[in-house]
Every structure is written in C-alpha cells, then in structure tokens.
C-alpha positions in Angstrom: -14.8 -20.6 29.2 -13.3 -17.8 26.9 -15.2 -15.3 25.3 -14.9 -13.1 22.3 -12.6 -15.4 20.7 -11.1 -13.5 17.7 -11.2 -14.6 14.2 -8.9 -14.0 12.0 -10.8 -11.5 9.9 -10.5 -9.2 13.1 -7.0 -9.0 13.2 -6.7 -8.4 9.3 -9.0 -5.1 9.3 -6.9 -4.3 12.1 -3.5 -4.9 10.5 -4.9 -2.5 7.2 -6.2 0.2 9.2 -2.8 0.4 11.3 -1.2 0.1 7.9 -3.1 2.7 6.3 -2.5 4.8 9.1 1.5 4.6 8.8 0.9 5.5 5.0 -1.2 8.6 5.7 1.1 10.4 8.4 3.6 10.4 6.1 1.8 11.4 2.9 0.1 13.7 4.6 2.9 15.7 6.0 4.5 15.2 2.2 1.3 17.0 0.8 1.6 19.5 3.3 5.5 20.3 2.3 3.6 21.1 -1.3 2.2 19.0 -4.2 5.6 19.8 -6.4 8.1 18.1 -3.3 5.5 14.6 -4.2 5.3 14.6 -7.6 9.4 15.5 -8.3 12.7 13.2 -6.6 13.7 15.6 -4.6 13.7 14.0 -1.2 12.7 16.1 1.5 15.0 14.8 4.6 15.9 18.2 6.0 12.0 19.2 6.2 11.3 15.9 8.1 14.2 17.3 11.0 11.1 18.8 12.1 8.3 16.3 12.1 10.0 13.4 14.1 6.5 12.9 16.0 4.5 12.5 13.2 7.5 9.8 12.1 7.3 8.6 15.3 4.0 7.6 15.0 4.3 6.2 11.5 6.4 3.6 12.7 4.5 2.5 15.6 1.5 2.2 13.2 3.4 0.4 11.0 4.7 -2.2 13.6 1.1 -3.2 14.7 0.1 -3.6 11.3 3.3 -6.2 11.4 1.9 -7.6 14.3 -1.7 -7.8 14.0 -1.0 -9.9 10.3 1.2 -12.3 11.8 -1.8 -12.9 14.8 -4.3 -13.2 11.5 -2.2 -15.9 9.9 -1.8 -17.7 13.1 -5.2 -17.5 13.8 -6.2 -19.2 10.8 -5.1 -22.5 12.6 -6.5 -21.5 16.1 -7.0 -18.5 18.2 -5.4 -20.3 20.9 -1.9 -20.0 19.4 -1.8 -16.5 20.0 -2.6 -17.3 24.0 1.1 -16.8 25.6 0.1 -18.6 29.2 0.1 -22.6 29.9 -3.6 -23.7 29.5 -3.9 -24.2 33.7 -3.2 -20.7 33.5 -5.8 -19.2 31.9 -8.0 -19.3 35.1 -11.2 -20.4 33.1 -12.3 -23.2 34.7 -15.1 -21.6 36.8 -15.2 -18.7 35.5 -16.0 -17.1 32.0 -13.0 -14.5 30.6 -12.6 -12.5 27.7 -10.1 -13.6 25.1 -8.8 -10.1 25.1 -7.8 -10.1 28.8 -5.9 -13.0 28.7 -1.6 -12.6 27.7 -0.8 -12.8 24.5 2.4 -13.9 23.1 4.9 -11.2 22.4 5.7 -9.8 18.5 9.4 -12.2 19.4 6.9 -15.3 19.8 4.5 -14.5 16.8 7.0 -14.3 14.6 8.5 -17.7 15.7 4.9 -19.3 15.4 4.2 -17.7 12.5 6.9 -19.5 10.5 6.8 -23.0 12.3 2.8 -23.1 11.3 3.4 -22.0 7.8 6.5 -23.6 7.0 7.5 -20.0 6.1 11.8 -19.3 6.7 12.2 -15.5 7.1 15.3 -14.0 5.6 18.0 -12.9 8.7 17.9 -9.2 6.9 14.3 -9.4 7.2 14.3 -10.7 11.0 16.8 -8.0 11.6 14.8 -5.8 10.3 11.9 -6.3 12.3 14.0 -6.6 15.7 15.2 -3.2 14.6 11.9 -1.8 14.2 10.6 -3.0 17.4 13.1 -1.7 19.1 12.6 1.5 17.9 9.0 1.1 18.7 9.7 0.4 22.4 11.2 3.7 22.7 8.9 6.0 20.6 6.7 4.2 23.3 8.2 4.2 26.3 11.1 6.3 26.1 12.8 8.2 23.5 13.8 7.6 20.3 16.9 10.0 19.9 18.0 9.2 16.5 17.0 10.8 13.4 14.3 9.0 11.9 13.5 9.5 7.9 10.1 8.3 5.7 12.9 6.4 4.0 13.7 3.7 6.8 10.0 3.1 7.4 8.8 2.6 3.9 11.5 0.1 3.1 10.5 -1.7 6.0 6.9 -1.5 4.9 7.9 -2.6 1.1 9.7 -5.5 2.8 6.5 -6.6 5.1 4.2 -6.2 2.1 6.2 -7.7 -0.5 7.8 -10.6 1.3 5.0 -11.3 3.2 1.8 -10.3 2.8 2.1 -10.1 -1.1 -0.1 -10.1 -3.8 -3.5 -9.1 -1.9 -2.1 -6.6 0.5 -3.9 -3.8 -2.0 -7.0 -5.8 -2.1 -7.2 -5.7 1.4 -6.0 -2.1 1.6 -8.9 -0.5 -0.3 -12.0 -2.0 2.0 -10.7 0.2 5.1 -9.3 3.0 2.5 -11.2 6.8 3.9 -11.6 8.4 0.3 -13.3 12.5 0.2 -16.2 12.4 -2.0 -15.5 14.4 -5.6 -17.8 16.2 -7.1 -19.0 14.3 -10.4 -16.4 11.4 -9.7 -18.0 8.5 -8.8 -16.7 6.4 -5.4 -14.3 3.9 -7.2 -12.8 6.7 -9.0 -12.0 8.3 -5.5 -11.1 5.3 -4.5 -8.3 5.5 -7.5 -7.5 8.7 -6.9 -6.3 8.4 -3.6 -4.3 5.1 -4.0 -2.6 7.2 -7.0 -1.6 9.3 -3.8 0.1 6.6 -2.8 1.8 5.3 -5.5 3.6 8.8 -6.6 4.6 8.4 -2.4 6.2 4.9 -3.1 7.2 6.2 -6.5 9.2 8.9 -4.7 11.3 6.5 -2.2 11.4 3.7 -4.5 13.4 2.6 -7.6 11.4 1.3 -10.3 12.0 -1.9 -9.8 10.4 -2.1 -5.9 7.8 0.0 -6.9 6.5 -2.3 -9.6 7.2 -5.7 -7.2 4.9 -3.8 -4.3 1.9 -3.1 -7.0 2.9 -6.8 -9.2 3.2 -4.7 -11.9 6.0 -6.5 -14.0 9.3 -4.9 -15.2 9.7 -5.4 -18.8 6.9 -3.0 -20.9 6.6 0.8 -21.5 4.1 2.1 -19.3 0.7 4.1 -21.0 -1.8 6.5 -19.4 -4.6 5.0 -18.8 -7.9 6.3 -20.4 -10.1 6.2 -17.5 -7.8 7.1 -14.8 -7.3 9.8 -17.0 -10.6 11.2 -17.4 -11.1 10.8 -13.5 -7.9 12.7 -12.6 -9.0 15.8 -15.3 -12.3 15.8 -13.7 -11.3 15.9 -10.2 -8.1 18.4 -11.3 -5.2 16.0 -10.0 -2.0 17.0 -11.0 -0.7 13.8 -10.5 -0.3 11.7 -13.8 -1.7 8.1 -14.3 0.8 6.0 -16.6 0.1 2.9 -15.0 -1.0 1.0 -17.8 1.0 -1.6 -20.0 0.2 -3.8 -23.2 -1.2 -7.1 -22.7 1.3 -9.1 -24.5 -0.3 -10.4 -28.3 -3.6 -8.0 -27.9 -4.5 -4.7 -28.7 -5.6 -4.4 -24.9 -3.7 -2.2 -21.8 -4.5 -3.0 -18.4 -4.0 -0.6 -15.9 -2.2 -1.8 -12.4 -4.2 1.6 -10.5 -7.8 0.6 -11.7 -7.4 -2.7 -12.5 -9.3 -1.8 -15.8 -8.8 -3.2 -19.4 -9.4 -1.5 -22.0 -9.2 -1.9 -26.0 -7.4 0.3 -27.8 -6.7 1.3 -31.6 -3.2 1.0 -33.8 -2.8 4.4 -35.3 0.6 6.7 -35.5 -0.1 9.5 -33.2 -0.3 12.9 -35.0 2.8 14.6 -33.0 5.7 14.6 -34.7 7.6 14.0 -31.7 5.6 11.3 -30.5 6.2 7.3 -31.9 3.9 5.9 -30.0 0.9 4.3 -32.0 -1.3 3.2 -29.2 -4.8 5.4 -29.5 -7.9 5.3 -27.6 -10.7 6.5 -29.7 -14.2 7.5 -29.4 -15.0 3.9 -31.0 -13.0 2.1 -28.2 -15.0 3.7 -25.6 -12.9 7.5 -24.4 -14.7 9.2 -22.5 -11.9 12.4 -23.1 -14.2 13.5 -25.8 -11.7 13.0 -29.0 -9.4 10.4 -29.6 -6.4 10.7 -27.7 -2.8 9.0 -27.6 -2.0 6.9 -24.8 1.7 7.8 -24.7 1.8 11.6 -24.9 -1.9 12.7 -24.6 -2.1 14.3 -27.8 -5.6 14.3 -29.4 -5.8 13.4 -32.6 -7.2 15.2 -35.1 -10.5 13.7 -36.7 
C-alpha cells in the first residue's frame, strides 16, 4: 500500500511559504538599498546587477510555489493524479511505500492535468510564461543562468500566477504562514498589517495602478482614503510607509480598507485646511483612536 498520502492542505501551506519566500528575498534586499528606494518609483535595476543570487533564488521560490498549487488543486480530486508511473509500477503490491518516494509527474504534466480536471484553458502568454520561468529555473538549478535577471520579470510572473489563477484568496492564504516581528504596543494583527503594507508599497513600486488594485481586488474607480486604524498602527509602530488603502462604500458613510479588511464609519464634515476638499472625517464619536478628529484625505486634525 502507499503511505503518507498527501492532502491537499499540504501542498497549499507549501505553495504560500515558497511564495512568501520569493516575496521576502526581494523586499528584503529592496529594504536593504534604503526605505526612500521603496517608498519613491525610482526603480533600482543597476543596484540589483549585484544581487543576481538572491534573484536567483527568488525565482526558484516562486516556481515551486507554481508548482506545489497546481499539485493542491489536483489533489482535490485524488492524490493519485499527481503519481507520474503506470499503477503496475508503483511496486506496492507487497510491500508498503511512501507517497513521497514514488515519481511524480513533472511541472509540463501538472499543468496539463491541472486544466483537463478543472476545465481551466490557460492563456498561450501565460503558458509561455511559465515554460520561460522553468527554464530559467532549470539553470539557476543546475547550471547557470547567464542573463540579467530583474525583480521586474519575477513579480509579473507572480501577479500573473496570483491573479489569473489562484485569485481572490491568495492573501487569505498568505497571512496564516506570514513571519511578522512583534511591535511593542501593536497588537499581532496589526503586525500582521504592517508587514503586508511592506508588500503592497513593493507591488506598488513595480506595478501600475491598475495590476496593483486587480492583485489586492481592490476596484479601480474611487479615490483612495487613509485608513483610521492602519493609521494609528503605523504611527505607533513609526512606519514611514503611508496607508491610503481605503475607499467609500458606494451609498454609505462607511470606508473599507483593502490592508485590514476593516470598516469603519465616518463623519461628513469640510476639512479645516484650506487646501484640502475632502469632507470625509473620522471623529472621536466614530471611534479614532488618533486622539482628535482627523481628515481621511490629508490627515489634518480638525480643530474642536
């Protein structure tokens, strides 16, 4: 018989954690270069001559995060799928063998399977894209890779794997493996926040606005507002990084925020600055936490 049959859940945590992994080389290496070269469009290609490893390695992280998904969704239907050899070959008849030791179809086959069982038709740009990638990843593995690789290349990819496939729980998922710093008196969810926010100003960066807001389903149309909480969690923890992730919920006096995930009330008043027109402020009555009332558009607080 075979043992240690995976489930699916296995090869989702595994798929996030490779994931996060390809996120962090390069965001860490970005917050190395200095806070101001994440938080402005300069785009830092000429630095990243000289971290081609650490690229390298992004991109094999982020093809085993492609990988392992594709064995999760196939393994929804049976684990069996994912075996590459003809039953009689699996040598189990009189002997017991662990799932893990047996082949396993190649990322080529996966992604074959992957479409026939859910009745899913990948895009030729997209299938190119992932032949491209593995290629790649065959010789950051077992040769080498001698053209220039950029952040650029691999978070398109990325945006394409998590927007065209994986989709609108992708973040869900993201945040049960996510490695957060405690902050002193910021409570765990806030951290939580706080580092995602990271990653947003990283996508942010490589992005136009409109693949930025499909990767977080945040939609298009809308002027974006500071959120109030966010806010107070990014002054206590003395982020530089600012939160206007929030829009109006269409016919309410409500923002949610797409970083959070909060909702929160706020108050129709003109803001006091007479460069401001905004006249969306969150009060002491609606709950801020900043101490005074404050406008959502500029940060002004507002006197009284």
């Amino acid at each position: 018989m075979i043992k240690n049959i995976p489930k699916s859940d296995d090869f989702t945590t595994l798929s996030v954690q490779y994931l996060a992994q390809s996120i962090d080389l390069i965001l860490n290496t970005e917050l190395a270069f200095g806070d101001y070269f994440l938080n402005s469009e300069d785009i830092t290609d000429e630095l990243w001559e000289y971290h081609q490893g650490t690229l390298g390695n992004s991109l094999i992280m982020l093809f085993l995060s492609i990988e392992n998904y594709l064995k999760s969704e196939i393994c929804k239907v049976s684990p069996l799928l994912l075996l590459g050899q003809k039953p009689s070959e699996w040598n189990v008849k009189n002997a017991d063998k662990d799932f893990e030791d047996l082949y396993l179809h190649q990322f080529d086959d996966l992604l074959v399977i992957y479409q026939e069982l859910l009745g899913e038709n990948l895009g030729e740009d997209l299938k190119q894209d992932f032949e491209e990638l593995r290629k790649k990843r065959n010789k950051c593995t077992h040769g080498v890779l001698r053209e220039l690789l950029l952040p650029s290349y691999i978070l398109e990819i990325m945006h394409s794997f998590l927007s065209q496939i994986w989709k609108d729980n992708w973040l869900i998922e993201f945040r049960h493996v996510l490695l957060v710093e405690d902050i002193y008196g910021v409570d765990s969810e806030a951290c939580e926040n706080l580092k995602i926010l990271k990653y947003y100003k990283l996508f942010e960066k490589y992005f136009n606005k409109t693949a930025f807001n499909e990767l977080i389903r945040m939609p298009n149309k809308g002027r974006r507002f500071t959120c109030p909480s966010c806010e107070f969690n990014r002054q206590e923890a003395g982020s530089i990084f600012d939160v206007e992730y929030a829009l109006i919920t269409p016919g309410q006096d409500v923002i949610t925020c797409y970083l959070c995930q909060g909702e929160f009330e706020f108050t129709r008043r003109d803001c006091v600055s007479d460069t401001c027109k905004s006249d969306v402020i969150f009060t002491i009555d609606d709950g801020c936490e900043l101490g005074q009332d404050v406008c959502l558009s500029c940060l002004t607080e507002q006197d009284g």
